[in-house]
DOTIBA-390728 format. One record per residue: residue number from 1; x, y, z of N, C-alpha, C in turn; residue in one letter. Coordinates in steps of 0.02 Angstrom, whole numbers. Layout:
BEGIN
+-----+--------+---------+--------+---------+----------+--------+--------+---------+--------+------+
! pos ! n_east ! n_north !   n_up ! ca_east ! ca_north !  ca_up ! c_east ! c_north !   c_up ! code !
+-----+--------+---------+--------+---------+----------+--------+--------+---------+--------+------+
! NUM !      X !       Y !      Z !       X !        Y !      Z !      X !       Y !      Z !    A !
...
+-----+--------+---------+--------+---------+----------+--------+--------+---------+--------+------+
//
This chain:
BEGIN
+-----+--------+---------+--------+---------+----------+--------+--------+---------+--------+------+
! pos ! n_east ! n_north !   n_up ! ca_east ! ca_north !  ca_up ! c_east ! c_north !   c_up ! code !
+-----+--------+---------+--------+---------+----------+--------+--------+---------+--------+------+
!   1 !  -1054 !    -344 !    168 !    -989 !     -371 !    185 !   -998 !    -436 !    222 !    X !
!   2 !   -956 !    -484 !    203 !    -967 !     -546 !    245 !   -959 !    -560 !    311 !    X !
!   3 !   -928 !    -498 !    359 !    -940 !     -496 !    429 !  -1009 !    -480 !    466 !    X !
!   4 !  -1052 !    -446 !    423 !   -1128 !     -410 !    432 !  -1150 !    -468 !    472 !    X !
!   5 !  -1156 !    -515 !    458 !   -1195 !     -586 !    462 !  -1164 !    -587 !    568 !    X !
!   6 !  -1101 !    -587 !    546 !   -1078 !     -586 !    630 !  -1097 !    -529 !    700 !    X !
!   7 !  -1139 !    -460 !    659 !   -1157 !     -421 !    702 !  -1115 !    -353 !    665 !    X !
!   8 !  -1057 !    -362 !    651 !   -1007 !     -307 !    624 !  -1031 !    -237 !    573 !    X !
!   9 !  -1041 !    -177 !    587 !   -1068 !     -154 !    542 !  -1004 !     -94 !    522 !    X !
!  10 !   -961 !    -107 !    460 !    -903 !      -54 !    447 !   -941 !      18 !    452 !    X !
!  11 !  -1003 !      35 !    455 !   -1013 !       95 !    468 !  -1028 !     134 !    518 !    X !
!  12 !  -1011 !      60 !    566 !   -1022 !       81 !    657 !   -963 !      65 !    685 !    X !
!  13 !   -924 !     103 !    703 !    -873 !       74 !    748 !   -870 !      51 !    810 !    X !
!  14 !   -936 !      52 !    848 !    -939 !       21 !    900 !   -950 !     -42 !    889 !    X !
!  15 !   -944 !     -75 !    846 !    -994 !     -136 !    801 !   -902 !    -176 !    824 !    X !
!  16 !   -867 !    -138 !    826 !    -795 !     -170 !    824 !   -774 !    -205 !    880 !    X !
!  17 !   -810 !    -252 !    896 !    -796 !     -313 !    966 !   -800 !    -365 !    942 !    X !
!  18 !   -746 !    -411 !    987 !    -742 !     -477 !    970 !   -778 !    -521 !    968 !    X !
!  19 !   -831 !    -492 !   1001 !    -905 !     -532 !    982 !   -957 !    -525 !    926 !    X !
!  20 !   -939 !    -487 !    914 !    -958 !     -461 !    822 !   -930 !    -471 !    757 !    X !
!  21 !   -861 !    -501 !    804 !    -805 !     -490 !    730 !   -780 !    -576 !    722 !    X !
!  22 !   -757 !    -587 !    667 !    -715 !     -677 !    662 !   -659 !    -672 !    701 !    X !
!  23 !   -636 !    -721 !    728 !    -555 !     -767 !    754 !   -524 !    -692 !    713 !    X !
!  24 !   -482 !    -650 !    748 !    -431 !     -614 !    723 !   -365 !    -615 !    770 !    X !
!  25 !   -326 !    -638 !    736 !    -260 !     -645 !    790 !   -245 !    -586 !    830 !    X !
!  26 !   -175 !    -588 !    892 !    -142 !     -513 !    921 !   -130 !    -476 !    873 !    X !
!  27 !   -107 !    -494 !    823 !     -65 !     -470 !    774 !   -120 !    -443 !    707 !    X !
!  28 !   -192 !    -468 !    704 !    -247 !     -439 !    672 !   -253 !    -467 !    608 !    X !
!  29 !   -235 !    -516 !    604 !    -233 !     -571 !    546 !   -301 !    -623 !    569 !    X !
!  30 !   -316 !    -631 !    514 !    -394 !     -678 !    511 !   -371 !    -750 !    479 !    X !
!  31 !   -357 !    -798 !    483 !    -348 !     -858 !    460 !   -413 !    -927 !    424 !    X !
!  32 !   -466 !    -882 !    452 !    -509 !     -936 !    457 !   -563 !    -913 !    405 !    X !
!  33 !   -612 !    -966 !    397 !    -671 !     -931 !    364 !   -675 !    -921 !    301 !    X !
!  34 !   -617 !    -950 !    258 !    -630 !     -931 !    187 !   -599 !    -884 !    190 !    X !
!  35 !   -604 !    -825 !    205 !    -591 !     -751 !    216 !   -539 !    -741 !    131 !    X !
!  36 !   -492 !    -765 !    137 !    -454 !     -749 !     74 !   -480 !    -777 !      6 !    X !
!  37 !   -536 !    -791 !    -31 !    -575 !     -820 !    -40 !   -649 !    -773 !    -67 !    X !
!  38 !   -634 !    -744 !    -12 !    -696 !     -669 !    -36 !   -700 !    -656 !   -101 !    X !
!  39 !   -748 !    -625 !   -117 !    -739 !     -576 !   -187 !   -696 !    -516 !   -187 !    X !
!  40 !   -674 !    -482 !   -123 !    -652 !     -417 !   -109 !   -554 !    -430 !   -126 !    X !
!  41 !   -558 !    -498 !    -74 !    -481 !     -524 !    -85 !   -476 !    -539 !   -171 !    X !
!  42 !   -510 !    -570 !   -206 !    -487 !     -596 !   -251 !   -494 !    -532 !   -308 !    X !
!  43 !   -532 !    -468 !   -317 !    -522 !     -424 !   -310 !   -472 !    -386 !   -317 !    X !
!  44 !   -422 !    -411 !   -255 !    -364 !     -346 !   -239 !   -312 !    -390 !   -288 !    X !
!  45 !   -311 !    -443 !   -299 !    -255 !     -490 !   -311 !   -263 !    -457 !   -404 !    X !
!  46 !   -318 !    -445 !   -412 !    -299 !     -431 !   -493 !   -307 !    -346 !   -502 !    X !
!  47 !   -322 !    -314 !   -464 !    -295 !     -227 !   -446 !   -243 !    -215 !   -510 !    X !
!  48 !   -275 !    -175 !   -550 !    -207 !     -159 !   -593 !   -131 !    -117 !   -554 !    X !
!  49 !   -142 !     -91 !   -503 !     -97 !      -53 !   -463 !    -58 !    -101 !   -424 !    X !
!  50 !    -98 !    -140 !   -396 !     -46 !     -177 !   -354 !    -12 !    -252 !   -399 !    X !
!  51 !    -29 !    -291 !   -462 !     -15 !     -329 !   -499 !     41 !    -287 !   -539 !    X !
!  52 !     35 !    -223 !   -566 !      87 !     -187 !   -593 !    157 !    -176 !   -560 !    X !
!  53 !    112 !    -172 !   -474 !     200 !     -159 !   -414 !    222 !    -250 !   -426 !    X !
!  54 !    198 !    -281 !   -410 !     243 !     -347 !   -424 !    290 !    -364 !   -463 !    X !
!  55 !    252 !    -321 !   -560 !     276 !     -374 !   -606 !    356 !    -324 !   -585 !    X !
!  56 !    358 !    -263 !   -574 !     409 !     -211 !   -555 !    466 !    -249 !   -535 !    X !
!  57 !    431 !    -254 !   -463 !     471 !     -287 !   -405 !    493 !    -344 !   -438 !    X !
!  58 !    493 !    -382 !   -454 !     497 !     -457 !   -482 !    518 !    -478 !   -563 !    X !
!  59 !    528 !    -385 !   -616 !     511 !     -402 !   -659 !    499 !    -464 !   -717 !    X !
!  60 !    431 !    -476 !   -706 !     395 !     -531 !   -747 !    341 !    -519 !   -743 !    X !
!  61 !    325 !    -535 !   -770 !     229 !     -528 !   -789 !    202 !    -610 !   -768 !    X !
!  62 !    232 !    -652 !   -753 !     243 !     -719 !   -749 !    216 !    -721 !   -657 !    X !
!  63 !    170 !    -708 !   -627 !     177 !     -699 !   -564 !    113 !    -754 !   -543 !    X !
!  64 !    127 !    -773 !   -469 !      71 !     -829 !   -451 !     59 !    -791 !   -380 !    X !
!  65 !    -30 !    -778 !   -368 !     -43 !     -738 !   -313 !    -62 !    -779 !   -256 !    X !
!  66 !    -67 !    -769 !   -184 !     -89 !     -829 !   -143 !    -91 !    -773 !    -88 !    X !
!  67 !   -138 !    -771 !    -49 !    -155 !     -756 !     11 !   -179 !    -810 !     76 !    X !
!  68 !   -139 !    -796 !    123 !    -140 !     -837 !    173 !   -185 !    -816 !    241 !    X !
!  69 !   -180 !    -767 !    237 !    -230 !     -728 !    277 !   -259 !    -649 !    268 !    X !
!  70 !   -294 !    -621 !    297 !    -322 !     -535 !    302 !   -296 !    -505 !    352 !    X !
!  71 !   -299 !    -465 !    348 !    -273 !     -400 !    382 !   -329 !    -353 !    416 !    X !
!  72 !   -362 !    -370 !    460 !    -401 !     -313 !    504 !   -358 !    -254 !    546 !    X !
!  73 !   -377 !    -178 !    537 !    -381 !     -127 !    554 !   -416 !     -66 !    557 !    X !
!  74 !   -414 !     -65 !    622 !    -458 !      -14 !    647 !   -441 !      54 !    646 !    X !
!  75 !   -475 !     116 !    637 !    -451 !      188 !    633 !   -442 !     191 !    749 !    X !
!  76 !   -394 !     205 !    762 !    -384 !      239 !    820 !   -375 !     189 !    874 !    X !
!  77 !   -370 !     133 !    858 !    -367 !       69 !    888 !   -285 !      54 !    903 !    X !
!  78 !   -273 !      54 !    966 !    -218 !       50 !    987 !   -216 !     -29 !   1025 !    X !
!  79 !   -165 !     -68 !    998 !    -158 !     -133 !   1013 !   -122 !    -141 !   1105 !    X !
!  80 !   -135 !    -179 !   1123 !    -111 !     -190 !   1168 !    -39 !    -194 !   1195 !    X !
!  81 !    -17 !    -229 !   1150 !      40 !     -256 !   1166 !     87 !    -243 !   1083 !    X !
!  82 !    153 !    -215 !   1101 !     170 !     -196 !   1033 !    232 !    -256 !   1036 !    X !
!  83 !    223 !    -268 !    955 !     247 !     -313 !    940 !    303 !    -302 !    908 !    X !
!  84 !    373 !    -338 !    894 !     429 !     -329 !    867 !    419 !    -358 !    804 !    X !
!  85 !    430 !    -307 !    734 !     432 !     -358 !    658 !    461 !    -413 !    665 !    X !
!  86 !    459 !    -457 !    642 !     494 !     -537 !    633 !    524 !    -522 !    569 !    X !
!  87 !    585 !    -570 !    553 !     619 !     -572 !    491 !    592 !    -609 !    448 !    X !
!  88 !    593 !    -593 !    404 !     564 !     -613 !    332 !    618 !    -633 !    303 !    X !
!  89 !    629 !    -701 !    294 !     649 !     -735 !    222 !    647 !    -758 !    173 !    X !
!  90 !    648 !    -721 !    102 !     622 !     -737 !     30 !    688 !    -778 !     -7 !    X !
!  91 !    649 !    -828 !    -19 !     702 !     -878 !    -71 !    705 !    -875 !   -146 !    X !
!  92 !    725 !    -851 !   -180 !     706 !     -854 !   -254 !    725 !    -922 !   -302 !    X !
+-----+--------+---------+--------+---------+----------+--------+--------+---------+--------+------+
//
């Protein structure tokens, strides 16, 4: 995994410190580093399961994928500070 290199080992959970791990926001979003870019991200983007929920949602088969950032989470990891959803506005 491309965090290994930073100390991080997904099969140690003590491995899970910020000194082991990349820039991850409060909110547990990774911005930096390529990260969306991976083989794992690019990967999920052609997932027959999750490309199938789109064309659904959206029906078209006509769809353009883009990731802006990752999503780190931990099993039992309780955040500090809880955060209120923000509103989402989609323009079609």
């Amino acid at each position: 995994m491309w965090t290994s290199n930073l100390g991080f080992d997904r099969n140690d959970l003590t491995t899970a410190h910020k000194s082991k791990l990349p820039l991850i926001s409060e909110k547990g979003m990774c911005l930096h580093y390529a990260v969306t870019h991976e083989d794992f991200a690019w990967d999920i983007r052609g997932e027959p399961g999750v490309v199938g929920a789109f064309e659904k949602v959206y029906d078209t088969k006509d769809l353009l994928v883009s990731f802006d950032a990752i999503n780190f989470g931990f099993p039992k990891y309780v955040r500090p500070v809880q955060y209120k959803p923000f509103r989402r506005l989609y323009k079609q």
